[in-house]
DOLO-177899 format. One record per residue: residue in three letters; x, y, z of N, C-alpha, C, O in turn; residue number from 1. Coordinates in Angstrom, 2 decimals, padded with zeros to 5 digits. Example, Ala and Ser with C-alpha at 12.3 -4.5 7.8 and 13.67 -1.06 7.14 Angstrom:
% residues 2
[r "ALA", [013.19, -005.69, 007.80], [012.30, -004.50, 007.80], [013.20, -003.30, 007.80], [014.24, -003.32, 008.46], 1];
[r "SER", [012.85, -002.25, 007.08], [013.67, -001.06, 007.14], [012.90, 000.03, 007.87], [013.41, 001.14, 008.04], 2];
***
This chain:
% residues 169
[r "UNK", [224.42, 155.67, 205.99], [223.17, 155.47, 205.28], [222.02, 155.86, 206.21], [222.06, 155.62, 207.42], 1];
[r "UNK", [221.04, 156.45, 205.61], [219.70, 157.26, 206.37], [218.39, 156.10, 205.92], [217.98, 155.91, 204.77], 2];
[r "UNK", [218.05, 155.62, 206.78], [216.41, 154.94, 206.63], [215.45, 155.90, 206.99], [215.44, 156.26, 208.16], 3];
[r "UNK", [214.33, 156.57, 205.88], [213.73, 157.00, 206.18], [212.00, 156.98, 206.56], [211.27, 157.47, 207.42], 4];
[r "UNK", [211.78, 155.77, 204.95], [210.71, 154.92, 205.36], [211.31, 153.62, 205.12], [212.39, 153.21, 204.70], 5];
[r "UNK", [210.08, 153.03, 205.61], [209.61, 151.02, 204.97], [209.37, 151.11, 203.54], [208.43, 151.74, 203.06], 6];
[r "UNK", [210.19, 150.51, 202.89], [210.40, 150.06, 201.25], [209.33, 149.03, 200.92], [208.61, 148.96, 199.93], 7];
[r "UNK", [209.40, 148.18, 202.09], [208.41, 147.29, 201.67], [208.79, 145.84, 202.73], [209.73, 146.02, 203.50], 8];
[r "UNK", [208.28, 144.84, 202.78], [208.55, 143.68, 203.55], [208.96, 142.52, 202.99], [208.18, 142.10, 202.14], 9];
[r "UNK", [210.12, 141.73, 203.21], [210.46, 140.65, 202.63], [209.64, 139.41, 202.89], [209.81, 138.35, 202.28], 10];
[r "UNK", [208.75, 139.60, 203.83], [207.87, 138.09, 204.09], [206.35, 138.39, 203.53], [205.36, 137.66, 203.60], 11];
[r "UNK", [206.47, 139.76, 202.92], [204.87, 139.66, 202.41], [205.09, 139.93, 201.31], [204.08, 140.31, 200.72], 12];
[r "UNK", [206.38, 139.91, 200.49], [206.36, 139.77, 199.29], [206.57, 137.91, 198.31], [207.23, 136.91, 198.58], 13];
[r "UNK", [205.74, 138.22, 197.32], [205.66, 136.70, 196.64], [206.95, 136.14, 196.21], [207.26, 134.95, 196.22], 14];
[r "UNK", [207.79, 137.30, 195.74], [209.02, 137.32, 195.07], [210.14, 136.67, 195.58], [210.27, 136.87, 196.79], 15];
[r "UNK", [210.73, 136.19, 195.24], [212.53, 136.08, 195.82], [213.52, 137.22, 195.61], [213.52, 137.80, 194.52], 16];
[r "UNK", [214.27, 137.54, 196.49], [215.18, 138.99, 196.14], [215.89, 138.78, 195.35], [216.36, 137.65, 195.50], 17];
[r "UNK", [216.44, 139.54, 194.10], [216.91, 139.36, 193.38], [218.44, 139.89, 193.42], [219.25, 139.95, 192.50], 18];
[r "UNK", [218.61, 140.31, 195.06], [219.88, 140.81, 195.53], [220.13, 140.48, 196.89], [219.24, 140.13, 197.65], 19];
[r "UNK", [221.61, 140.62, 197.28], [222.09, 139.82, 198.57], [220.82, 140.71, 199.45], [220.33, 141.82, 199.24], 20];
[r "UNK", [220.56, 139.66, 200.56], [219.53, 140.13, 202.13], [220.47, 140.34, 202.93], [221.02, 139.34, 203.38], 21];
[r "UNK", [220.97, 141.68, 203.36], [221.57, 141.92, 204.62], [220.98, 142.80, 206.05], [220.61, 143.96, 206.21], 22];
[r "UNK", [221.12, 141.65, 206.95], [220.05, 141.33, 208.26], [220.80, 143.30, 208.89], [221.83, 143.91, 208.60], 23];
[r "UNK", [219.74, 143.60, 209.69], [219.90, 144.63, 210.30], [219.28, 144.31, 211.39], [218.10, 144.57, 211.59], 24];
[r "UNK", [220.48, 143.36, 212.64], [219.33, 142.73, 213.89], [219.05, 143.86, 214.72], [219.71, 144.89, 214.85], 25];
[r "UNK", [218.02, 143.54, 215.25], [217.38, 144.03, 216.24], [216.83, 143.30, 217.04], [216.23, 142.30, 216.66], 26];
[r "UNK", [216.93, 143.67, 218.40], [216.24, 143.21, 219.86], [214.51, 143.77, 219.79], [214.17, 144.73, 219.10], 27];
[r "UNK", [213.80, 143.19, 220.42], [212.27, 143.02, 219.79], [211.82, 144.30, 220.39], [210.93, 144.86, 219.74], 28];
[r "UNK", [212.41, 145.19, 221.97], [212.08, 145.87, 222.07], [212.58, 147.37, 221.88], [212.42, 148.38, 222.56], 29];
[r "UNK", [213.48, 147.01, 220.25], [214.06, 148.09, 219.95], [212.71, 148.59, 218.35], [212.50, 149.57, 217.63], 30];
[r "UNK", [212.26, 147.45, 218.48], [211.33, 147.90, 217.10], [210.10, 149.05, 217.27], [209.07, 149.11, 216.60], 31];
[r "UNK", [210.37, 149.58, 217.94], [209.10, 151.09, 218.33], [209.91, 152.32, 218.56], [209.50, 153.37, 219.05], 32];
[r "UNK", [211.46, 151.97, 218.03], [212.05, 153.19, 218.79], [212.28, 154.16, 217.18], [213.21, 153.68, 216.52], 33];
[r "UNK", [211.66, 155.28, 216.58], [211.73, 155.90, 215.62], [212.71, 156.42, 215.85], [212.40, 157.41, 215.18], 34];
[r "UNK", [214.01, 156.75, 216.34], [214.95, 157.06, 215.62], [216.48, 156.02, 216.23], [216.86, 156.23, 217.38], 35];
[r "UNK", [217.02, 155.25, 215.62], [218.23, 154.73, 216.13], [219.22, 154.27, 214.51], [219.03, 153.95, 213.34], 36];
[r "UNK", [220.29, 154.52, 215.48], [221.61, 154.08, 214.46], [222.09, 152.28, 215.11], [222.51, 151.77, 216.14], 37];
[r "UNK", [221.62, 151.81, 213.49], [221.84, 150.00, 214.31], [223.31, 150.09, 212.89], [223.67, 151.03, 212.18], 38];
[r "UNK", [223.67, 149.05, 212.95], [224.90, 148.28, 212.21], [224.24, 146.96, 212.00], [223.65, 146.15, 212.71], 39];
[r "UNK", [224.69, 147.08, 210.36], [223.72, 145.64, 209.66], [224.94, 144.97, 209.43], [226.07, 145.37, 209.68], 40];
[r "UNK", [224.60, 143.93, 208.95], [225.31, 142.31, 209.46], [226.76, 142.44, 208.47], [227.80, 141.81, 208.68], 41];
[r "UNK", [226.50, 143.46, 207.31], [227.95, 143.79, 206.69], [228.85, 145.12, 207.08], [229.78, 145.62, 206.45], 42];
[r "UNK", [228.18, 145.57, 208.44], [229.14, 146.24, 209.48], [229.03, 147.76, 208.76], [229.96, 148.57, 208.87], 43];
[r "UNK", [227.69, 148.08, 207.94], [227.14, 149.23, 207.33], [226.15, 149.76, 208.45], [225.18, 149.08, 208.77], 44];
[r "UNK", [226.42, 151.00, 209.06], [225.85, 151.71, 209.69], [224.73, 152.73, 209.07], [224.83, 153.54, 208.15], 45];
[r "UNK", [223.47, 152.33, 210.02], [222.36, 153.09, 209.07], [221.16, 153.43, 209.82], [220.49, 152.56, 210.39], 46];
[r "UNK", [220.81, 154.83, 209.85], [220.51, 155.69, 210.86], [219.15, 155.53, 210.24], [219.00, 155.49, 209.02], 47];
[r "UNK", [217.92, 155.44, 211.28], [216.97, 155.03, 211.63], [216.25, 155.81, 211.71], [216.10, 156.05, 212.91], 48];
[r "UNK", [215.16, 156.89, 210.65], [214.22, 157.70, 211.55], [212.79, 157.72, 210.81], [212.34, 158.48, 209.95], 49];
[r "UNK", [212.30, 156.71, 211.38], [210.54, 156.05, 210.77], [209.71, 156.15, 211.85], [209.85, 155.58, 212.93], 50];
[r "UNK", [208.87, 156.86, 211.52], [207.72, 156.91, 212.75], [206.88, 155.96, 212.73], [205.67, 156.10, 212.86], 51];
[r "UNK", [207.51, 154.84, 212.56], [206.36, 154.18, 212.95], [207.54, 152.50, 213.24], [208.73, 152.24, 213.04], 52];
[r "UNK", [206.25, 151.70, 213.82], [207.05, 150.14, 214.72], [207.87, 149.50, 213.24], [207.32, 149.43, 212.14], 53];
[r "UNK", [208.92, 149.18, 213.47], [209.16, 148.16, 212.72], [209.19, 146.78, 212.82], [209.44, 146.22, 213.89], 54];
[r "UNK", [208.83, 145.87, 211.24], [208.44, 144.56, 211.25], [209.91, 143.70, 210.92], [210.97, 144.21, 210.54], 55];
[r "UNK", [209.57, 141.84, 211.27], [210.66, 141.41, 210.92], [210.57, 141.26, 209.42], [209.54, 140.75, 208.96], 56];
[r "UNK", [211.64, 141.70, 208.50], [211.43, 141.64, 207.26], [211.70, 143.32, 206.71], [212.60, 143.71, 205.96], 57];
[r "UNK", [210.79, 143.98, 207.25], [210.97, 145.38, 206.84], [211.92, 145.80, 206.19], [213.04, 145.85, 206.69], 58];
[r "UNK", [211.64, 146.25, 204.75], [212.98, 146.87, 203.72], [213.39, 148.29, 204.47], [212.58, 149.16, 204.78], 59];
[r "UNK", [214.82, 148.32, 204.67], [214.89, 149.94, 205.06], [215.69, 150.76, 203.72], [215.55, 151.92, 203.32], 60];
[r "UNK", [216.70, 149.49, 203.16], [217.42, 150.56, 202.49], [218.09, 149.52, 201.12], [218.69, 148.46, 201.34], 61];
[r "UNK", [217.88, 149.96, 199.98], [218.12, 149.03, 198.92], [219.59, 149.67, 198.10], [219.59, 150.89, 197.94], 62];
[r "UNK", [220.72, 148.93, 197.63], [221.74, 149.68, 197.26], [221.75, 148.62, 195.52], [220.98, 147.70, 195.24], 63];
[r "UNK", [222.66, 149.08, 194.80], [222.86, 148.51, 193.60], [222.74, 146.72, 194.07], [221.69, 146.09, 193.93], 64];
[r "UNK", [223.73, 146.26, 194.52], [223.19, 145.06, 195.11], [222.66, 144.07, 196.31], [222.60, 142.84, 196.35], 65];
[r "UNK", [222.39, 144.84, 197.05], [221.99, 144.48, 198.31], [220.74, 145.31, 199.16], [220.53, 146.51, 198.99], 66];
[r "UNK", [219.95, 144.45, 200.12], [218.76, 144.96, 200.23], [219.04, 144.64, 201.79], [219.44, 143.64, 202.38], 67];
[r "UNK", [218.61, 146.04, 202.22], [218.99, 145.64, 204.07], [217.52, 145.50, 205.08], [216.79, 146.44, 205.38], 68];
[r "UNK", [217.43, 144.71, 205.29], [216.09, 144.01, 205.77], [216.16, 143.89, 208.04], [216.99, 143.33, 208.76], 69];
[r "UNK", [215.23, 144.50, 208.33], [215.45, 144.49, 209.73], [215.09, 143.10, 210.37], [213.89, 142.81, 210.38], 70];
[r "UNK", [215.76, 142.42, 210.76], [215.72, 140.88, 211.65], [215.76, 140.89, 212.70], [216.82, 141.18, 213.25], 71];
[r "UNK", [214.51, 140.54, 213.53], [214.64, 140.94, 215.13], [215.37, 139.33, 215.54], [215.09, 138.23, 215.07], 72];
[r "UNK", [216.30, 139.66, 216.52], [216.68, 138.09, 217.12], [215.86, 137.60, 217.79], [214.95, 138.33, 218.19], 73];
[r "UNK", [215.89, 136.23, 218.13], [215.63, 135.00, 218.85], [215.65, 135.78, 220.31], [216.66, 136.45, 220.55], 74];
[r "UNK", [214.70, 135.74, 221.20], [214.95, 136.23, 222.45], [214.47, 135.15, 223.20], [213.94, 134.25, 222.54], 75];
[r "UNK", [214.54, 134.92, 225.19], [214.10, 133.99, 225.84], [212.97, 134.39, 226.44], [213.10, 135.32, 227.24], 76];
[r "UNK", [211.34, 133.73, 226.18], [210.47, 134.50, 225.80], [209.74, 132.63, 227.27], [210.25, 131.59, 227.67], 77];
[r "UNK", [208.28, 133.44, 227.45], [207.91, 131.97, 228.41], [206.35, 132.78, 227.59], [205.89, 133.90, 227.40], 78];
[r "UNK", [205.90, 130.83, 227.24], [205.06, 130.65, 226.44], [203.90, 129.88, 227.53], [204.15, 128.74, 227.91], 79];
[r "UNK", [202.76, 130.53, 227.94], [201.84, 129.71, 228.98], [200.24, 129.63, 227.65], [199.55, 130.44, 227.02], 80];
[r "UNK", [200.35, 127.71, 227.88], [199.26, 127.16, 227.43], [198.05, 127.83, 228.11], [198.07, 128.18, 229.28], 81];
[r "UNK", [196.67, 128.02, 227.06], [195.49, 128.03, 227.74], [194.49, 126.95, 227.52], [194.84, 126.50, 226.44], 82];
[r "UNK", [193.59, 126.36, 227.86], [192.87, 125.45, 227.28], [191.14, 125.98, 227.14], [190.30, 125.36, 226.48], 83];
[r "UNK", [190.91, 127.02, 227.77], [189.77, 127.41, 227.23], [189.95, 129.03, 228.00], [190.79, 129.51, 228.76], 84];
[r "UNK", [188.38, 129.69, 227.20], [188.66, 130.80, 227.55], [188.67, 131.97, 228.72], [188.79, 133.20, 228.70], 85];
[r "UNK", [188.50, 131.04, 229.69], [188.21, 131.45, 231.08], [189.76, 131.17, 231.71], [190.03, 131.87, 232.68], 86];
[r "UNK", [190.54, 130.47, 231.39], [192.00, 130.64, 231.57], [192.66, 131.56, 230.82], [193.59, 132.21, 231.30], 87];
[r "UNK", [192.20, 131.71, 229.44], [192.80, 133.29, 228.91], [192.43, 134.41, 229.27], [193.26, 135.30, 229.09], 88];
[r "UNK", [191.43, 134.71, 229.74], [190.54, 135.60, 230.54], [191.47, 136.18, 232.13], [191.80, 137.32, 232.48], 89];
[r "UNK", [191.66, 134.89, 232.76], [192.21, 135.34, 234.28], [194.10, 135.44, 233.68], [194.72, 136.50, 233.75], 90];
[r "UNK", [194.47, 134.68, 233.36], [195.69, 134.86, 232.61], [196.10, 136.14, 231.85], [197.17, 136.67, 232.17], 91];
[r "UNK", [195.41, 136.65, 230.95], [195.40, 137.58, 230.68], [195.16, 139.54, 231.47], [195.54, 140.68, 231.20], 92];
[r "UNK", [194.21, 138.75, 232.65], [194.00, 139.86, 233.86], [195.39, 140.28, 234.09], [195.96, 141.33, 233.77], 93];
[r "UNK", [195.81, 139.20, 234.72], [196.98, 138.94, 235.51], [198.46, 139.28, 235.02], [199.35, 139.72, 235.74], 94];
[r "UNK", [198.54, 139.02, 233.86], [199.76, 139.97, 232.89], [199.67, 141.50, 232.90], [200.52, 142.32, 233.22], 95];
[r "UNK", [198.22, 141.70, 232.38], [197.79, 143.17, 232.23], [197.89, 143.58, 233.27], [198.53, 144.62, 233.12], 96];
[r "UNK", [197.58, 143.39, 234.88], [197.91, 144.08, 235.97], [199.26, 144.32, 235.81], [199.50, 145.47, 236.18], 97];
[r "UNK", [200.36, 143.66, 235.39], [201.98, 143.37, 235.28], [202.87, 144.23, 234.44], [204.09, 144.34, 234.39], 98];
[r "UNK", [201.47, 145.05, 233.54], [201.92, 145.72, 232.39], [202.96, 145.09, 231.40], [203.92, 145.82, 231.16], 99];
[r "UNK", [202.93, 143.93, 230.82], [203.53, 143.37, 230.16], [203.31, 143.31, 228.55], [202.15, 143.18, 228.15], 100];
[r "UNK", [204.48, 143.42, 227.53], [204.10, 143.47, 226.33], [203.69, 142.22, 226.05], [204.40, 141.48, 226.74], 101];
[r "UNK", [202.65, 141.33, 225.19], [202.04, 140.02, 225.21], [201.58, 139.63, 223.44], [200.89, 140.48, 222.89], 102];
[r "UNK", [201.86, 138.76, 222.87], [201.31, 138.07, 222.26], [200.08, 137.18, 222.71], [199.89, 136.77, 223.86], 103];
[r "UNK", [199.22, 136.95, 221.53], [198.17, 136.51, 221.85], [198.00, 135.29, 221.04], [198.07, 135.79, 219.92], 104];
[r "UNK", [197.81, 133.92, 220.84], [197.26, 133.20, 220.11], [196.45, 132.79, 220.48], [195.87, 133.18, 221.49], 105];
[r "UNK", [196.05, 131.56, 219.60], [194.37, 131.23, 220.07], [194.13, 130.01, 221.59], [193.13, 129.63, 222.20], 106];
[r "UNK", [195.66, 129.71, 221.71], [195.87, 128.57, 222.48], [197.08, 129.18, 223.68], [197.38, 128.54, 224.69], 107];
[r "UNK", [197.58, 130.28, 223.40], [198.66, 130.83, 224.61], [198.53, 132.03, 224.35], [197.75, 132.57, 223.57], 108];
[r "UNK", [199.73, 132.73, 225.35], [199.98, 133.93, 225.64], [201.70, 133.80, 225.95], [202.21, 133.05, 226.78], 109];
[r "UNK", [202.35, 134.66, 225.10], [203.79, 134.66, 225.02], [204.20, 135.72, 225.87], [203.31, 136.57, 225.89], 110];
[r "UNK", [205.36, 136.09, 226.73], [205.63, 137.11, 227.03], [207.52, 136.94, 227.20], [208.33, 136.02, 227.09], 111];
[r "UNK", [207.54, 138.23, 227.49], [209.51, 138.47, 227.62], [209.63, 137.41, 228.54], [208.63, 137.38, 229.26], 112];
[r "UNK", [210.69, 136.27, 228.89], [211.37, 136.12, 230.19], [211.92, 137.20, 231.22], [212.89, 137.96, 231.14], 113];
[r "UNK", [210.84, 137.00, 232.36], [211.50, 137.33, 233.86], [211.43, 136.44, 234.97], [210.52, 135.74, 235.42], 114];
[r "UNK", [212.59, 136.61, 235.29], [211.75, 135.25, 236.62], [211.45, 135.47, 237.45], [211.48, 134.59, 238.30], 115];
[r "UNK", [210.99, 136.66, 237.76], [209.66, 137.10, 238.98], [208.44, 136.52, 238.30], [207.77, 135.59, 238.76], 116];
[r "UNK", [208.22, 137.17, 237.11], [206.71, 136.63, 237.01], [206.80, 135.01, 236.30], [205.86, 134.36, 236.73], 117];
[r "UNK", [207.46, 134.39, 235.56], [207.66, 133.13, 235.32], [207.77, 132.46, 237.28], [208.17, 131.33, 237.56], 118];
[r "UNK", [207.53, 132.99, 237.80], [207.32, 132.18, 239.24], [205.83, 132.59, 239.69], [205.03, 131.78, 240.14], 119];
[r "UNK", [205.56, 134.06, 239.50], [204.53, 133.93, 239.79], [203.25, 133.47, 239.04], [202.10, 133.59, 239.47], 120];
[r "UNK", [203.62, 132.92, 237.80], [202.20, 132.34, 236.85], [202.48, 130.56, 237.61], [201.52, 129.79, 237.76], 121];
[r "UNK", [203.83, 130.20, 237.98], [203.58, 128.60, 238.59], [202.99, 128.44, 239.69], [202.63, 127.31, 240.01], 122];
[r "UNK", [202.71, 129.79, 240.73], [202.08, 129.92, 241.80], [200.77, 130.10, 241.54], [199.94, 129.74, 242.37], 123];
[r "UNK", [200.36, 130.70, 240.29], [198.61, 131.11, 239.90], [198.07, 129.51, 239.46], [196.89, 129.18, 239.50], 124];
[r "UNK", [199.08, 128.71, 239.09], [198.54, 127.42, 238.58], [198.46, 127.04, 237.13], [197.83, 126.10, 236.64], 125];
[r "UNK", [199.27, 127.98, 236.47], [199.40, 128.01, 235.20], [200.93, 127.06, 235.06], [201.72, 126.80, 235.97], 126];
[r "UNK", [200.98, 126.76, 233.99], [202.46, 126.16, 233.49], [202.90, 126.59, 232.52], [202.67, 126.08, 231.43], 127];
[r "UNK", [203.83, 127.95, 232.73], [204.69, 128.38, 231.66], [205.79, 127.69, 231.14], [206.34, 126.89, 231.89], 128];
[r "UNK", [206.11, 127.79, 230.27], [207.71, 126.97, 229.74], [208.45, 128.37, 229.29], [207.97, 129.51, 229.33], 129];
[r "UNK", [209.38, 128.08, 228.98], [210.61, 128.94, 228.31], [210.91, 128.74, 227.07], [211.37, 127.63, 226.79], 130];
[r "UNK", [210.73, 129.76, 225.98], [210.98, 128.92, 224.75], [212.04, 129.98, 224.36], [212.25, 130.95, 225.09], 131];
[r "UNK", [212.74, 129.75, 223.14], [213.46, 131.08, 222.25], [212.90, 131.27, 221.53], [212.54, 130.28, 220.90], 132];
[r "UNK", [212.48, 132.39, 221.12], [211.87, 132.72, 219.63], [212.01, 134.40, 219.26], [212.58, 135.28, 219.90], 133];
[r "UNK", [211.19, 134.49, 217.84], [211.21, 135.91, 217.98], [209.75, 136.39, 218.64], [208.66, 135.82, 218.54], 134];
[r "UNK", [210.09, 137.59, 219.34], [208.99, 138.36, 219.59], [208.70, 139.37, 218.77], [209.39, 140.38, 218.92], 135];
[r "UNK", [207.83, 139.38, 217.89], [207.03, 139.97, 217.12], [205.38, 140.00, 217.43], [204.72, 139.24, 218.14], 136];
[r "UNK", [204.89, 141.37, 216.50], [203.48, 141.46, 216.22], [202.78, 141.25, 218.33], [201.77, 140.76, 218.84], 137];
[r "UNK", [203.94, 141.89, 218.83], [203.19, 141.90, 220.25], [202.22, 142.89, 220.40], [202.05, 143.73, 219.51], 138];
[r "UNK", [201.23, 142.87, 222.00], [200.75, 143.85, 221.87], [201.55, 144.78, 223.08], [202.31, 144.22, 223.87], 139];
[r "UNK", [201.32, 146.16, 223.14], [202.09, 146.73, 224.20], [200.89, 147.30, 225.23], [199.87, 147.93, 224.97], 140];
[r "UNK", [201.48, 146.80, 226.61], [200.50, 147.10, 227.87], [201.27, 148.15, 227.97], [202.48, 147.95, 227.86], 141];
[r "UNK", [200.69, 149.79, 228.24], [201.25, 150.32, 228.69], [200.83, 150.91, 229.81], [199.62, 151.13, 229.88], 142];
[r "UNK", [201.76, 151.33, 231.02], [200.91, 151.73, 232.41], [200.11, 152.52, 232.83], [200.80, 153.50, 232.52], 143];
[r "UNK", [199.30, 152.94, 233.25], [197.84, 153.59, 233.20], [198.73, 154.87, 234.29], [199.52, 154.77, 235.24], 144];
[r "UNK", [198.12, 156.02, 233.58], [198.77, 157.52, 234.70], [198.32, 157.48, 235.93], [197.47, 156.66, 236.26], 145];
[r "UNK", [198.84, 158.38, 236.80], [198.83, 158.12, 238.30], [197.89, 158.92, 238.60], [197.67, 159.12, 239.79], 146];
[r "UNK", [196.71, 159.91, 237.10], [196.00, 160.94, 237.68], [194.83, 160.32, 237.99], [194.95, 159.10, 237.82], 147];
[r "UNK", [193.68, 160.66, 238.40], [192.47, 160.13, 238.62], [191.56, 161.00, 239.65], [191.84, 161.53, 240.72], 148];
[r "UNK", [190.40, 160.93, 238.93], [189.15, 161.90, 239.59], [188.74, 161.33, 240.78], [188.64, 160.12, 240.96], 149];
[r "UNK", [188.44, 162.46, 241.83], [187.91, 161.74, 242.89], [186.12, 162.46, 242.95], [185.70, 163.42, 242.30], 150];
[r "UNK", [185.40, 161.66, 243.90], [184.13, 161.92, 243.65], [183.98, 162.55, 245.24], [182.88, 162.92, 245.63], 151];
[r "UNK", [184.88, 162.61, 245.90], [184.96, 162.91, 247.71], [185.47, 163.64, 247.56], [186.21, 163.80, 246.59], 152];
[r "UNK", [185.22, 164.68, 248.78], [186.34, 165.79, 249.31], [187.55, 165.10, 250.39], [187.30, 164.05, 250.98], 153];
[r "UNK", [188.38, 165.55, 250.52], [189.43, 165.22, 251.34], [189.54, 166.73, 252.66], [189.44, 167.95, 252.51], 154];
[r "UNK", [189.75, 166.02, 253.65], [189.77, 167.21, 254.80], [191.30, 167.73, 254.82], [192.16, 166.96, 255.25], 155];
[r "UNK", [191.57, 168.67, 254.49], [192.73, 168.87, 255.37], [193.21, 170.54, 256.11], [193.91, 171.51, 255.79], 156];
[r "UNK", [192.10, 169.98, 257.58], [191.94, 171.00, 258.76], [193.21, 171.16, 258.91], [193.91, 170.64, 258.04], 157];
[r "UNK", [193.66, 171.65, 259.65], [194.73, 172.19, 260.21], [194.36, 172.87, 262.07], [193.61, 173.83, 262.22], 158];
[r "UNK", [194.77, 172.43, 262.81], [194.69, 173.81, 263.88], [195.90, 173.85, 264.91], [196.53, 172.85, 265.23], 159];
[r "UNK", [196.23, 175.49, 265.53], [197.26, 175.52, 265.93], [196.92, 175.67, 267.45], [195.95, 176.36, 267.78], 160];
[r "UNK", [197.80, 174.97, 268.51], [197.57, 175.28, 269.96], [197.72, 176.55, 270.44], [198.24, 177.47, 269.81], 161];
[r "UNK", [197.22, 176.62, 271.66], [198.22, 178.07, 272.81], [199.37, 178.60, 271.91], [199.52, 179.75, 271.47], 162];
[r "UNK", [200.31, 177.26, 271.70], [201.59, 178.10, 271.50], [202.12, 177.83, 270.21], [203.31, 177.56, 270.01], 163];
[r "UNK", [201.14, 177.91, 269.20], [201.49, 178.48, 267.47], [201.94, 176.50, 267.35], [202.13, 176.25, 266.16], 164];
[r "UNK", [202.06, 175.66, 267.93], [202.27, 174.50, 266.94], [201.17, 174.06, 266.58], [200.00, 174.15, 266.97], 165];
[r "UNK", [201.99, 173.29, 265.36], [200.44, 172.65, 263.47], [200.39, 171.57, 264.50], [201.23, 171.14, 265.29], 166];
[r "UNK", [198.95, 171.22, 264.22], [198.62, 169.88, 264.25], [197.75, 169.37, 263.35], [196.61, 169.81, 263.45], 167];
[r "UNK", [197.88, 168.82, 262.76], [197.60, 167.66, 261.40], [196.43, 166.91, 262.15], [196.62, 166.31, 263.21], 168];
[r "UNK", [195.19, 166.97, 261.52], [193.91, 166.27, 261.54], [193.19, 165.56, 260.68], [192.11, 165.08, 261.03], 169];
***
């Protein structure tokens, strides 16, 4: 089976399905990848090519009775409280230097479990916890290119002795 677009979403519709829901899981950071072959939960293989992120819920493929719906799993995700906005502010610096994909609410900031940086937010003075959940509706940090304008010249003299060797200045 070929998914080519989004049919539609099972959590933003009012309706109840009027046919079996079969889950097509996915890992949270497989939902941006426009083309993949996943296997849905009745062991139906179904090839993936949507340009664009997919949601939890997302219709990919509807058959006489069954409707195959993408379900991202439960992942181990660390959830750090903020209490005002000058802790979401430096908190938020501090991920973004990290390039990390992040949810945002009005009271935390969710991110993947690692335990490099789940050590280094208990060292900034923050208190992350560990929760399971799904990661959805994140935003994605992505890393800034390595090019960049300079406003200086850079020297690079060169001169050779008596006897023909470089020397670097």
């Amino acid at each position: 089976m070929i998914a080519e677009k989004i049919l539609g979403n099972l959590h933003k519709s009012s309706e109840t399905p009027s046919k079996v829901v079969v889950d097509i899981p996915f890992e949270w950071f497989e939902t941006d990848r426009h083309r993949i072959l996943k296997m849905a939960d009745d062991g139906t293989e179904i090839g993936i090519q949507i340009d664009e992120n997919l949601s939890d819920g997302d219709v990919l493929a509807v058959t006489t009775d069954k409707i195959y719906a993408v379900k991202i799993k439960k992942s181990k995700l660390v959830r750090i409280s903020v209490k005002t906005m000058e802790e979401m502010g430096r908190l938020g610096f501090e991920l973004g230097n990290r390039h990390l994909s992040l949810q945002i609410a009005n009271d935390s900031i969710t991110i993947p479990f690692d335990p490099p940086t789940f050590e280094y937010l208990i060292r900034l003075g923050f208190y992350p916890r560990i929760v399971e959940d799904v990661f959805a509706d994140y935003i994605v940090c992505k890393a800034h290119g390595a090019t960049h304008s300079h406003s200086h010249e850079h020297s690079h003299e060169h001169h050779h002795d008596s006897e023909g060797h470089h020397h670097e200045h």
